[in-house]
PDB file of N, CA, C, O and CB in Angstrom:
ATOM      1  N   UNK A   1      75.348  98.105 120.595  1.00  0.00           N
ATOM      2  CA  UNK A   1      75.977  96.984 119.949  1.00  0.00           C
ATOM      3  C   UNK A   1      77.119  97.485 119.080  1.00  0.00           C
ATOM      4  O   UNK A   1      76.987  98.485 118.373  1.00  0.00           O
ATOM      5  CB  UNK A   1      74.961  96.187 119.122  1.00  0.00           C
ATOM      6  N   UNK A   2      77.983  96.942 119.126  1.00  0.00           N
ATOM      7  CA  UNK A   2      79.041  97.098 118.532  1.00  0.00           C
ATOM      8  C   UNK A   2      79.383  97.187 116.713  1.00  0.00           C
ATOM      9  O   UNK A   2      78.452  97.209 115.907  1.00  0.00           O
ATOM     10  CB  UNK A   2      79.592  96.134 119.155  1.00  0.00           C
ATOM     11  N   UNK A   3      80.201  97.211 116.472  1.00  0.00           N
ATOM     12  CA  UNK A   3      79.870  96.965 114.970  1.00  0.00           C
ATOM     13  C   UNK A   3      81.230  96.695 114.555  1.00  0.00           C
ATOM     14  O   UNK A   3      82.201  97.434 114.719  1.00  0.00           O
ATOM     15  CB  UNK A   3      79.125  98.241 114.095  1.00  0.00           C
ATOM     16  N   UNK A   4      81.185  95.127 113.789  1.00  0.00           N
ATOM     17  CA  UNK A   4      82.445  94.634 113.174  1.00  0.00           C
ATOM     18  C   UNK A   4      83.353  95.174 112.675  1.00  0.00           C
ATOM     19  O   UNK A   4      84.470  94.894 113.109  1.00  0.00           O
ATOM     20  CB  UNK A   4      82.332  94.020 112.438  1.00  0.00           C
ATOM     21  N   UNK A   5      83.216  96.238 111.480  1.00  0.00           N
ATOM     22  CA  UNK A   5      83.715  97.275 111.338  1.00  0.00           C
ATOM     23  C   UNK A   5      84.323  98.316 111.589  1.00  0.00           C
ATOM     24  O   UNK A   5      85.157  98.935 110.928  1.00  0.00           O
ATOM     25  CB  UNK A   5      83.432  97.424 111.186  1.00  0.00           C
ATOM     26  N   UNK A   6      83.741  98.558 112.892  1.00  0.00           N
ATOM     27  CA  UNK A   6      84.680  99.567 113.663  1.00  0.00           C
ATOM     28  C   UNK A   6      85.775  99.179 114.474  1.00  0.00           C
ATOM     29  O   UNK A   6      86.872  99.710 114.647  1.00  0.00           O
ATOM     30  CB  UNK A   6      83.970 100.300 114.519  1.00  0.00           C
ATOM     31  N   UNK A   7      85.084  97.782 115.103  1.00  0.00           N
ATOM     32  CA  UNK A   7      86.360  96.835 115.857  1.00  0.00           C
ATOM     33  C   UNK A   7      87.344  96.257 115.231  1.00  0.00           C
ATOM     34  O   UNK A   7      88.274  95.777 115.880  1.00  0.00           O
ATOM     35  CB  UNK A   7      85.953  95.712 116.512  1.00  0.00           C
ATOM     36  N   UNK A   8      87.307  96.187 113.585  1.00  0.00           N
ATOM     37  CA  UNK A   8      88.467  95.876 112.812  1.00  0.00           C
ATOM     38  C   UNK A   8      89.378  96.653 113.312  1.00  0.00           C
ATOM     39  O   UNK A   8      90.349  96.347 114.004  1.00  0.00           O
ATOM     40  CB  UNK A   8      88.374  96.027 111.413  1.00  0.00           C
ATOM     41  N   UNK A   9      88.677  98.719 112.554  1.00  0.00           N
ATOM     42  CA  UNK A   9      89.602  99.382 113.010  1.00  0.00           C
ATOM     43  C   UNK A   9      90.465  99.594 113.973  1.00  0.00           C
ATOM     44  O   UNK A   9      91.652  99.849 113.772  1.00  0.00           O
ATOM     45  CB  UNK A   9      89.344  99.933 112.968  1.00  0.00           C
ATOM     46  N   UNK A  10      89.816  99.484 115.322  1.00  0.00           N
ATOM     47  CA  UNK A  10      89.692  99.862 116.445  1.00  0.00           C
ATOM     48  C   UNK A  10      91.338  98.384 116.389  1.00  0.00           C
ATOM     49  O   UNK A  10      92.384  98.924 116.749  1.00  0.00           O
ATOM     50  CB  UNK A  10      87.776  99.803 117.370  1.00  0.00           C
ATOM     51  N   UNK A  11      91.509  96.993 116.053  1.00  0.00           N
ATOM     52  CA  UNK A  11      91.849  96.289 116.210  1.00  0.00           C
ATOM     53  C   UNK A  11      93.266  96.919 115.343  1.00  0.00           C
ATOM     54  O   UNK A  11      94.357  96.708 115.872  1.00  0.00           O
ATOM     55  CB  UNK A  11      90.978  95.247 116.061  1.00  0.00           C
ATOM     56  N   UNK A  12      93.234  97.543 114.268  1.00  0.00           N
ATOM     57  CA  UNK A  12      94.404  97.918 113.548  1.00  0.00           C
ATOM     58  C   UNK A  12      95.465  98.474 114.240  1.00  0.00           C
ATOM     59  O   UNK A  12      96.658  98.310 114.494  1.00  0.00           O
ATOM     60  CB  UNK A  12      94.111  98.746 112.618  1.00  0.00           C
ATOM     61  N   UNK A  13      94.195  99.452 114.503  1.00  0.00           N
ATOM     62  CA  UNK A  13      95.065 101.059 114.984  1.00  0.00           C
ATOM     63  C   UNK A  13      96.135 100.512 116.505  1.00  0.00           C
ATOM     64  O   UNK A  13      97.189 100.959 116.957  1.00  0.00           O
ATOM     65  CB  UNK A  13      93.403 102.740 115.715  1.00  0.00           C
ATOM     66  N   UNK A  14      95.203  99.326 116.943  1.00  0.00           N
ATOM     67  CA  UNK A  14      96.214  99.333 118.699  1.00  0.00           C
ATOM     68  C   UNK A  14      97.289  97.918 117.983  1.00  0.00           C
ATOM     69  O   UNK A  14      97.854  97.201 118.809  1.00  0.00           O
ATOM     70  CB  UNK A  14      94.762  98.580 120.922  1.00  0.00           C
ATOM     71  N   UNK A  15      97.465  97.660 116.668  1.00  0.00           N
ATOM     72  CA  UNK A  15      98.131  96.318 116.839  1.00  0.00           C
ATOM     73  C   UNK A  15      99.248  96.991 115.567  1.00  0.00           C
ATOM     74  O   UNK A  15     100.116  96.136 115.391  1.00  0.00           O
ATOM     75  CB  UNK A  15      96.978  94.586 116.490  1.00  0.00           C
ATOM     76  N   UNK A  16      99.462  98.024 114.789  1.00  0.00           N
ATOM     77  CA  UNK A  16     100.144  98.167 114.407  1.00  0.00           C
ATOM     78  C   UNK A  16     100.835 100.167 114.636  1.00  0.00           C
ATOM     79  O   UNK A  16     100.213 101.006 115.288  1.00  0.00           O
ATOM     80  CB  UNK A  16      99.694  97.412 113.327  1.00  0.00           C
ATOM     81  N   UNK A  17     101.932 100.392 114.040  1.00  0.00           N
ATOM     82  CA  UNK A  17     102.529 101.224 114.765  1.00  0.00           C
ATOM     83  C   UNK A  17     102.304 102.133 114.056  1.00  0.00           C
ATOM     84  O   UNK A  17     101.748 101.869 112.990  1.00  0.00           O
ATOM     85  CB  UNK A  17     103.719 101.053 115.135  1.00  0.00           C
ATOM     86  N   UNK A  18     102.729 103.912 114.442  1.00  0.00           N
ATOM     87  CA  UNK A  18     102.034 105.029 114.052  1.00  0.00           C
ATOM     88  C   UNK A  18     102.296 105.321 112.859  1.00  0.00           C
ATOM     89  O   UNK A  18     103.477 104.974 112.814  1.00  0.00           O
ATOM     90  CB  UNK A  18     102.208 106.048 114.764  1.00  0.00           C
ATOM     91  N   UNK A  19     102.037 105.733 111.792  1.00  0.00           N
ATOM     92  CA  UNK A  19     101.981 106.008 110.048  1.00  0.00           C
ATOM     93  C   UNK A  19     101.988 104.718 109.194  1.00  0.00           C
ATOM     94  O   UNK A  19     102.146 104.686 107.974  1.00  0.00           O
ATOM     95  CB  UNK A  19     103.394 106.898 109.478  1.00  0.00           C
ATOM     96  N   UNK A  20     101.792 103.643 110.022  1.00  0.00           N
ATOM     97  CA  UNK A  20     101.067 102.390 108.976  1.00  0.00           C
ATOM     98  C   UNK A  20      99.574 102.750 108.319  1.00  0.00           C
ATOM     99  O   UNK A  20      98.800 103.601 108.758  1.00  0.00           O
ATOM    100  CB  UNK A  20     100.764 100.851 109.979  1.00  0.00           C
ATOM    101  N   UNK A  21      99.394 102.023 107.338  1.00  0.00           N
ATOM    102  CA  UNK A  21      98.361 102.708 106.416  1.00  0.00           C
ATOM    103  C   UNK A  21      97.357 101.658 106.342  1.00  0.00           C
ATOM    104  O   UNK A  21      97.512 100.861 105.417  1.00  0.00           O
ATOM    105  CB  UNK A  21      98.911 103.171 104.900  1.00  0.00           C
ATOM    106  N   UNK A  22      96.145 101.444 107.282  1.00  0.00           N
ATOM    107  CA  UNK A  22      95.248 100.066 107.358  1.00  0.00           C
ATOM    108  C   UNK A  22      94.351 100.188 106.197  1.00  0.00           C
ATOM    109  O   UNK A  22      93.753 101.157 105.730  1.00  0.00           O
ATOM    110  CB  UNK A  22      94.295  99.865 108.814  1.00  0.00           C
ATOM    111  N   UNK A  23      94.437  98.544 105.743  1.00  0.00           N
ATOM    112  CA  UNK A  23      93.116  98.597 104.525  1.00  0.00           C
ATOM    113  C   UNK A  23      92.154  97.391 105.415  1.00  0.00           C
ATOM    114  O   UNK A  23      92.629  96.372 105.917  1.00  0.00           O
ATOM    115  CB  UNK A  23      93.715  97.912 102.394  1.00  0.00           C
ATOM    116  N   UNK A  24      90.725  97.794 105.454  1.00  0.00           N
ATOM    117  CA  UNK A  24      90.205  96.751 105.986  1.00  0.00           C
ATOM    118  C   UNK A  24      89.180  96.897 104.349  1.00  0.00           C
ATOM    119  O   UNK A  24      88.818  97.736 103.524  1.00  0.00           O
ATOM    120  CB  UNK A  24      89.515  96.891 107.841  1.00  0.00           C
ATOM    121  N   UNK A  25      89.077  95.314 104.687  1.00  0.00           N
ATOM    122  CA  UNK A  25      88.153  94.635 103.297  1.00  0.00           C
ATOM    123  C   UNK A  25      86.790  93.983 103.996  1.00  0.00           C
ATOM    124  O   UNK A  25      86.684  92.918 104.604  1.00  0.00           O
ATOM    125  CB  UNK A  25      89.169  93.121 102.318  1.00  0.00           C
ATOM    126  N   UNK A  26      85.862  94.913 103.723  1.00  0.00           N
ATOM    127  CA  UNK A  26      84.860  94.048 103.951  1.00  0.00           C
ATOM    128  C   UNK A  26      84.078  93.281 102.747  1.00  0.00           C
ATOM    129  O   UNK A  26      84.035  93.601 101.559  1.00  0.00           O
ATOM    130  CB  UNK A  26      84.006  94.778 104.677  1.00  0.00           C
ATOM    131  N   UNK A  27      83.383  92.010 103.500  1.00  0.00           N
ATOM    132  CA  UNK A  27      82.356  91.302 102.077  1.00  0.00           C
ATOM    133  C   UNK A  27      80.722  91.861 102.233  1.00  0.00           C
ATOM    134  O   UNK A  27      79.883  91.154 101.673  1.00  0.00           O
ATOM    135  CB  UNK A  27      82.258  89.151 102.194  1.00  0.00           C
ATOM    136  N   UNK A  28      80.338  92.811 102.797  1.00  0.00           N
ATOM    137  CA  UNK A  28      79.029  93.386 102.726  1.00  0.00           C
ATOM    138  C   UNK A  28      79.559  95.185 102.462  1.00  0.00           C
ATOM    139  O   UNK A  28      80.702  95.640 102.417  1.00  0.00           O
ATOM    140  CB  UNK A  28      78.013  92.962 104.378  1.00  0.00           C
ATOM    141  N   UNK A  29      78.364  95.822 102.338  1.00  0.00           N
ATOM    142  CA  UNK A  29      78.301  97.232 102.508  1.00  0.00           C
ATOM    143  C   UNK A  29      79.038  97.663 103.133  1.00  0.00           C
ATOM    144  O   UNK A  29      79.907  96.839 103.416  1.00  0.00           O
ATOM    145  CB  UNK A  29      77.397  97.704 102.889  1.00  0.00           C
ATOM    146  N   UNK A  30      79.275  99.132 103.786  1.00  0.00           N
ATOM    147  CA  UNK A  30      79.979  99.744 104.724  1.00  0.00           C
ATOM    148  C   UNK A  30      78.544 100.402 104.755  1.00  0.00           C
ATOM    149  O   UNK A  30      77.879 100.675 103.756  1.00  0.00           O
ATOM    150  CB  UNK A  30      81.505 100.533 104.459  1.00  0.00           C
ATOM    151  N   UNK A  31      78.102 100.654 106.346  1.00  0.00           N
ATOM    152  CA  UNK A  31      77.029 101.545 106.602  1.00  0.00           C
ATOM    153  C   UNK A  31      77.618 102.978 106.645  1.00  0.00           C
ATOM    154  O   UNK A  31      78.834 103.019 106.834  1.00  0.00           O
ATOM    155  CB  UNK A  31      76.291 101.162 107.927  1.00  0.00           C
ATOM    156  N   UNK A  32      76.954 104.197 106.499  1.00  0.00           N
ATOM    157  CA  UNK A  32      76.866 105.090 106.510  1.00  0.00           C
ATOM    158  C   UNK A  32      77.634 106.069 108.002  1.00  0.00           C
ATOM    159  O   UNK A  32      78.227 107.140 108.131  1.00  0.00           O
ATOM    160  CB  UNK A  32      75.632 104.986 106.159  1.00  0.00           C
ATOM    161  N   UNK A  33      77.229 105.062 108.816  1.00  0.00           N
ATOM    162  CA  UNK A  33      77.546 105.263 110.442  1.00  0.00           C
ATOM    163  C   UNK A  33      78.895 104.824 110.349  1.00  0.00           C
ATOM    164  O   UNK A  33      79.754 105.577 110.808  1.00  0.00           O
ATOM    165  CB  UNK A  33      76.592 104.319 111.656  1.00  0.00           C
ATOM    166  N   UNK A  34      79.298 103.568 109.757  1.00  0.00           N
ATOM    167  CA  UNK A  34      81.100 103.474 109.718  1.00  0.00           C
ATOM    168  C   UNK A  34      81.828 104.075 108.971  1.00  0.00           C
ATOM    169  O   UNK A  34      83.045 103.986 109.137  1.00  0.00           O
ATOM    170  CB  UNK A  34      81.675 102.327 109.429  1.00  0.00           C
ATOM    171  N   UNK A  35      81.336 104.798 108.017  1.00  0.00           N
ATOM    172  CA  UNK A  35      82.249 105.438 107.028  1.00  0.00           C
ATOM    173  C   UNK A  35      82.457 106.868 107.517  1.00  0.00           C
ATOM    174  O   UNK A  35      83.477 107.483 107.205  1.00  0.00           O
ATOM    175  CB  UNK A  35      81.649 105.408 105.520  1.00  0.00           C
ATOM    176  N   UNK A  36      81.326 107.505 108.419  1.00  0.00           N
ATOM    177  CA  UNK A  36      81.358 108.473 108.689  1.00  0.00           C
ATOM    178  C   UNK A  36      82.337 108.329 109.973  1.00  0.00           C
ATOM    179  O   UNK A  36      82.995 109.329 110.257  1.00  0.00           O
ATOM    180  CB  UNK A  36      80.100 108.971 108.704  1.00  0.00           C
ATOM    181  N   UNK A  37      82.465 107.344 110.651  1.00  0.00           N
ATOM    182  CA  UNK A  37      82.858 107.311 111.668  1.00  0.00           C
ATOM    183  C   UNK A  37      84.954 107.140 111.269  1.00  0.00           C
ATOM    184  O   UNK A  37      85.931 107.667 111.801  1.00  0.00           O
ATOM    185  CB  UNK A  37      81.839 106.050 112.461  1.00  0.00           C
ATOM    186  N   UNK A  38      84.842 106.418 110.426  1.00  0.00           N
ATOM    187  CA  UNK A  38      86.275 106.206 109.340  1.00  0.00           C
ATOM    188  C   UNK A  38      86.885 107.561 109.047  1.00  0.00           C
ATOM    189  O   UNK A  38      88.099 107.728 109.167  1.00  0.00           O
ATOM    190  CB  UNK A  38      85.866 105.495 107.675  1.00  0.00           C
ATOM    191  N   UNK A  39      85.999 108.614 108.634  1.00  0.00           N
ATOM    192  CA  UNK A  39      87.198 109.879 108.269  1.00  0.00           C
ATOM    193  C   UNK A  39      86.782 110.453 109.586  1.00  0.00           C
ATOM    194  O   UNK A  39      86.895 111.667 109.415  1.00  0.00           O
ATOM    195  CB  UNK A  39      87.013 111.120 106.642  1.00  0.00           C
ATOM    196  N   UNK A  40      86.406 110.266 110.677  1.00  0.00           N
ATOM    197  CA  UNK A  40      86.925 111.024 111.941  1.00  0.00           C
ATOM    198  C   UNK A  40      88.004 110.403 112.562  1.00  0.00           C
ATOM    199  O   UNK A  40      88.963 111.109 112.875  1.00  0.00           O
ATOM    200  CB  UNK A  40      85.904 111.184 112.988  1.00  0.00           C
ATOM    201  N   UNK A  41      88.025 109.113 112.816  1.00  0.00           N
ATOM    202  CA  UNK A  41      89.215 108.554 112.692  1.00  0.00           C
ATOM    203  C   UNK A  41      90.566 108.795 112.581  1.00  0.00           C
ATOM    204  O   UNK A  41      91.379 108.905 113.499  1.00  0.00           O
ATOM    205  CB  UNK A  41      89.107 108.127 112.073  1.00  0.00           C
ATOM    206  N   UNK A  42      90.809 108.892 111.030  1.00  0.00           N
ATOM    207  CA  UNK A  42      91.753 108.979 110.484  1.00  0.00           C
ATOM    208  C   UNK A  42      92.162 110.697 110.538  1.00  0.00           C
ATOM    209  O   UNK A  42      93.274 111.170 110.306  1.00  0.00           O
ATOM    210  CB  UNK A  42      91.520 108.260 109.220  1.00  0.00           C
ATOM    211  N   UNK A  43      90.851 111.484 110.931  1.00  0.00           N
ATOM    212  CA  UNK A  43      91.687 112.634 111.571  1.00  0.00           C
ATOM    213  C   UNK A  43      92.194 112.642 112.888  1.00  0.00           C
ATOM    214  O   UNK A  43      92.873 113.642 113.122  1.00  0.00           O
ATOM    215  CB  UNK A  43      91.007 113.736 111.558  1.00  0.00           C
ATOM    216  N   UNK A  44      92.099 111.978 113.665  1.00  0.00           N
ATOM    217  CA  UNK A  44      92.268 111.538 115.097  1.00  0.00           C
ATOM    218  C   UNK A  44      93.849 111.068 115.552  1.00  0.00           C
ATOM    219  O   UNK A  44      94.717 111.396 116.361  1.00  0.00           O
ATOM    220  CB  UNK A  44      91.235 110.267 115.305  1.00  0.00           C
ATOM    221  N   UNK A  45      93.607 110.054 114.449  1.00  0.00           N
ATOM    222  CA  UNK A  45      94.801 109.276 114.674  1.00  0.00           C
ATOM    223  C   UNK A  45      96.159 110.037 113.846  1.00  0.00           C
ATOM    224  O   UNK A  45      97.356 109.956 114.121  1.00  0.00           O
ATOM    225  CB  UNK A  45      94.469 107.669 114.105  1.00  0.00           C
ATOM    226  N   UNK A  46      95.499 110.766 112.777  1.00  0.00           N
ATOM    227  CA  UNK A  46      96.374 110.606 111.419  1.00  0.00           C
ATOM    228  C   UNK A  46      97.434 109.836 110.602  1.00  0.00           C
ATOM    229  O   UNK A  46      98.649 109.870 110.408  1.00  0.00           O
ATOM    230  CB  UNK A  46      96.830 111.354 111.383  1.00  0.00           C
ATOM    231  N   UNK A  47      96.305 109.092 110.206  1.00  0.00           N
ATOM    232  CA  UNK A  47      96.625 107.884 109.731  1.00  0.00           C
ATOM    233  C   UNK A  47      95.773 107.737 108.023  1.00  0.00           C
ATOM    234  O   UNK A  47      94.867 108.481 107.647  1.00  0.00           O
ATOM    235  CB  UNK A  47      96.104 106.722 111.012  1.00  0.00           C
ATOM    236  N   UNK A  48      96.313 106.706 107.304  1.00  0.00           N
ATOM    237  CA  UNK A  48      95.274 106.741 106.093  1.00  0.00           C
ATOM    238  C   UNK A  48      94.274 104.941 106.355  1.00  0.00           C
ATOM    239  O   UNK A  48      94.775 103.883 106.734  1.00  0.00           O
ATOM    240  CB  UNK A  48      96.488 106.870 104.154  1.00  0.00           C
ATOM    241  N   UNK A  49      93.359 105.111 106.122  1.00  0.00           N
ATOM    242  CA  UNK A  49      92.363 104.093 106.387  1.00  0.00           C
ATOM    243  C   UNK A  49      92.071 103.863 104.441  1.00  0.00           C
ATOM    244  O   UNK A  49      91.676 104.753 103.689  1.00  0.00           O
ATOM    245  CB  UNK A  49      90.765 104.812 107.630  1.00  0.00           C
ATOM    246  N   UNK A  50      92.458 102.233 103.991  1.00  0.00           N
ATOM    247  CA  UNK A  50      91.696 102.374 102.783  1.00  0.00           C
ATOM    248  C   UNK A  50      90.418 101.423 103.063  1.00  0.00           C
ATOM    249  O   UNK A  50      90.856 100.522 103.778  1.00  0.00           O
ATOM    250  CB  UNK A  50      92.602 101.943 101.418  1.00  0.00           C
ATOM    251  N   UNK A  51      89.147 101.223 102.848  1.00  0.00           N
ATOM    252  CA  UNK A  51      88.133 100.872 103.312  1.00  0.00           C
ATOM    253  C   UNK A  51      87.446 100.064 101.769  1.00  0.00           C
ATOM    254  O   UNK A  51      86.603 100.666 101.103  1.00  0.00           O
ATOM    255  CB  UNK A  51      87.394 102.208 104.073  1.00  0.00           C
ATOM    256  N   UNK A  52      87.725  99.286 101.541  1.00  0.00           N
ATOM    257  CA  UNK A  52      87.065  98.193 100.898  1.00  0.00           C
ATOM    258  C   UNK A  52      85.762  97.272 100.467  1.00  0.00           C
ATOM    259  O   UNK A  52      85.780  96.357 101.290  1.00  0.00           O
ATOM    260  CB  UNK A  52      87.465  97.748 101.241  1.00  0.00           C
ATOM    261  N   UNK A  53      84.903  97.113  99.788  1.00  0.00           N
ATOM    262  CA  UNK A  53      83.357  96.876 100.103  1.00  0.00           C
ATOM    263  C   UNK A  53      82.796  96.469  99.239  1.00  0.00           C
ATOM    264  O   UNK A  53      82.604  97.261  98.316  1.00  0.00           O
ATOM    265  CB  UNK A  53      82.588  97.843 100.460  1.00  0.00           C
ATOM    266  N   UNK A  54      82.376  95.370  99.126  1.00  0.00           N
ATOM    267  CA  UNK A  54      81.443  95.058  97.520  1.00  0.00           C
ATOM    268  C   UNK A  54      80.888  95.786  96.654  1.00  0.00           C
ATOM    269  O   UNK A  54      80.176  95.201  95.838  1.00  0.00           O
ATOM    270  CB  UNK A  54      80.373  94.439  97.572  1.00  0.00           C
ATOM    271  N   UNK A  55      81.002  96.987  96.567  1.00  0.00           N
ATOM    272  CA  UNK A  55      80.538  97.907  95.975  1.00  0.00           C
ATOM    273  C   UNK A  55      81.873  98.589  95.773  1.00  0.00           C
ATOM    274  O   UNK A  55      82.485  98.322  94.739  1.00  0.00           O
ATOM    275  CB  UNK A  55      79.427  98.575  96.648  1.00  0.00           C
ATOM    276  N   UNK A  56      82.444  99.522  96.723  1.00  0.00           N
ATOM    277  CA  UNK A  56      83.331 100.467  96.963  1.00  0.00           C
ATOM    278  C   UNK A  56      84.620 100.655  97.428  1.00  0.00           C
ATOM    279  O   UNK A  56      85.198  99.679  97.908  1.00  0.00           O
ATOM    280  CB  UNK A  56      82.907 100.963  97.460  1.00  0.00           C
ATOM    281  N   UNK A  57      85.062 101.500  97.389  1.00  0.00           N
ATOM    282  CA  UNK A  57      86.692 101.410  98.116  1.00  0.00           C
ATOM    283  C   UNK A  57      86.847 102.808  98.143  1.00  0.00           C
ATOM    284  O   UNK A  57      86.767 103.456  97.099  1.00  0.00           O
ATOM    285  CB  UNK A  57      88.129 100.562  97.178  1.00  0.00           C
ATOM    286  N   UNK A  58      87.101 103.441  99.442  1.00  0.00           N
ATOM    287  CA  UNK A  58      87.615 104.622  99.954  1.00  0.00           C
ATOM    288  C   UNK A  58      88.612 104.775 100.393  1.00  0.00           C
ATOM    289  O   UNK A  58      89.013 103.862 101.115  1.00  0.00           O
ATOM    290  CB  UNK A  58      87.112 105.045 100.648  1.00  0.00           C
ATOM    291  N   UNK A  59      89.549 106.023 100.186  1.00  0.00           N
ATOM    292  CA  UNK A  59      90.533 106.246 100.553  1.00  0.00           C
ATOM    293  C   UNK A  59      90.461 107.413 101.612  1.00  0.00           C
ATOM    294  O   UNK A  59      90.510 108.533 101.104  1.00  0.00           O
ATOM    295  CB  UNK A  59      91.244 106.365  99.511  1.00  0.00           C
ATOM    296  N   UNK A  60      90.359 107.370 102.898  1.00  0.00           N
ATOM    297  CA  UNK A  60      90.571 108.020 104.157  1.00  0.00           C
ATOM    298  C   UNK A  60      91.874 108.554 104.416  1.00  0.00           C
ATOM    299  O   UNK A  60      92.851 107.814 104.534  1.00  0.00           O
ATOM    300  CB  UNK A  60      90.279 107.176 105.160  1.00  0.00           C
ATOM    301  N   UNK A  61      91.918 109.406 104.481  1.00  0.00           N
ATOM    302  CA  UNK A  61      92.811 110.438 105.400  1.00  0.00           C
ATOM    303  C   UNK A  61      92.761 111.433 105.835  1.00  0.00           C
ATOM    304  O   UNK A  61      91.777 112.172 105.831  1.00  0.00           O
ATOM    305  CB  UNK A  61      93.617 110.739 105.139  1.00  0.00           C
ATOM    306  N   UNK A  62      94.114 111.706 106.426  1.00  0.00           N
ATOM    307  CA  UNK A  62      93.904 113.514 107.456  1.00  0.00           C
ATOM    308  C   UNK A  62      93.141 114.609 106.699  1.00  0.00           C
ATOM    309  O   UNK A  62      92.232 115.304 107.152  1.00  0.00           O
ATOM    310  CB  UNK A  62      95.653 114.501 107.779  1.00  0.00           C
ATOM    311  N   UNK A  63      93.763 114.646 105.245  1.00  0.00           N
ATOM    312  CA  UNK A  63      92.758 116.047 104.819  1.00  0.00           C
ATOM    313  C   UNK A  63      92.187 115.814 103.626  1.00  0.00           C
ATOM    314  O   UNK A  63      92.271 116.562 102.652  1.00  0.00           O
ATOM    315  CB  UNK A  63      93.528 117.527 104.619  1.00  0.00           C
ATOM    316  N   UNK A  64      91.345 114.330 103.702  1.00  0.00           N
ATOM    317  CA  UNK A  64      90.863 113.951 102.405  1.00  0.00           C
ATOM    318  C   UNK A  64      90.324 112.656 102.294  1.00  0.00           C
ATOM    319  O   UNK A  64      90.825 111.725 102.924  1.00  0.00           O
ATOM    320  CB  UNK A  64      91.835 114.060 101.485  1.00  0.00           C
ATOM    321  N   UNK A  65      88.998 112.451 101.287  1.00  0.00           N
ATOM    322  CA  UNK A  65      88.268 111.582 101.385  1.00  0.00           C
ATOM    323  C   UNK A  65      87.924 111.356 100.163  1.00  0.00           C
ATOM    324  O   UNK A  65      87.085 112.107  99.664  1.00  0.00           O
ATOM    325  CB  UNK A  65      87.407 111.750 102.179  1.00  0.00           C
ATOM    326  N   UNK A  66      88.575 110.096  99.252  1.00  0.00           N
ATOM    327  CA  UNK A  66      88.074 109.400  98.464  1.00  0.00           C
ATOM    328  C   UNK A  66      87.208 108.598  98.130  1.00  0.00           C
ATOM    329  O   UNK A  66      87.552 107.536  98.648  1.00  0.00           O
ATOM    330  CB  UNK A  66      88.490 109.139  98.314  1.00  0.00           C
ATOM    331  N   UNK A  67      86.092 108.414  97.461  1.00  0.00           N
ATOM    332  CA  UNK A  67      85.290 107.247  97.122  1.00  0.00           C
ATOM    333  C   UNK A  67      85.041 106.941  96.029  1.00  0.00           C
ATOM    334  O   UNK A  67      84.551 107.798  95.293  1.00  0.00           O
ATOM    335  CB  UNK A  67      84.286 107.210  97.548  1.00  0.00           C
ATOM    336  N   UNK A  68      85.249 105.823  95.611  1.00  0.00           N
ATOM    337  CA  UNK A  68      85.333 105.017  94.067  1.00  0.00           C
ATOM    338  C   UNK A  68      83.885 103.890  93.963  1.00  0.00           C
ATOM    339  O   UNK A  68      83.668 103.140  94.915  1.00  0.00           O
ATOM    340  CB  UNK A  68      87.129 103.860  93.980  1.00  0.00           C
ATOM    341  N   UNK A  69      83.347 103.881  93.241  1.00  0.00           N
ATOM    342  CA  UNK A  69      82.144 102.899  92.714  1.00  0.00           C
ATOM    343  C   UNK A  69      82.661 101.872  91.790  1.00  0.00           C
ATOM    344  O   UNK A  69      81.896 101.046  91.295  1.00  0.00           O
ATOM    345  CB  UNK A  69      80.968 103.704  91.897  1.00  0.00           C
TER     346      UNK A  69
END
């Protein structure tokens, strides 16, 4: 099963162009499995992902990983 979260990304990365900087906002948690899956990503693509969350907000990129409470 898929997961909303990743298909945001997955929805960013093919709809906007290379060194745009995606923030997706979610209104629940971020599981453990998407966040981990978020800084492989953003080494992949190299790109910065900021990741948003009722709790949290991370800052993803190529050689670095922020997380704020």
């Amino acid at each position: 099963m898929y997961r909303a979260f990743q298909l945001a990304i997955a929805f960013g990365l093919s709809n906007t162009g290379p060194g745009t900087k995606l923030l997706i906002i979610k209104n629940l948690r971020v599981c453990g499995n998407c966040h981990e899956a978020t800084k492989f990503i953003t080494k992949i693509f190299n790109r910065e992902i900021v990741v948003r969350d009722v709790i949290t907000i991370s800052l993803c990129g190529d050689r670095f990983t922020l997380c704020w409470t």
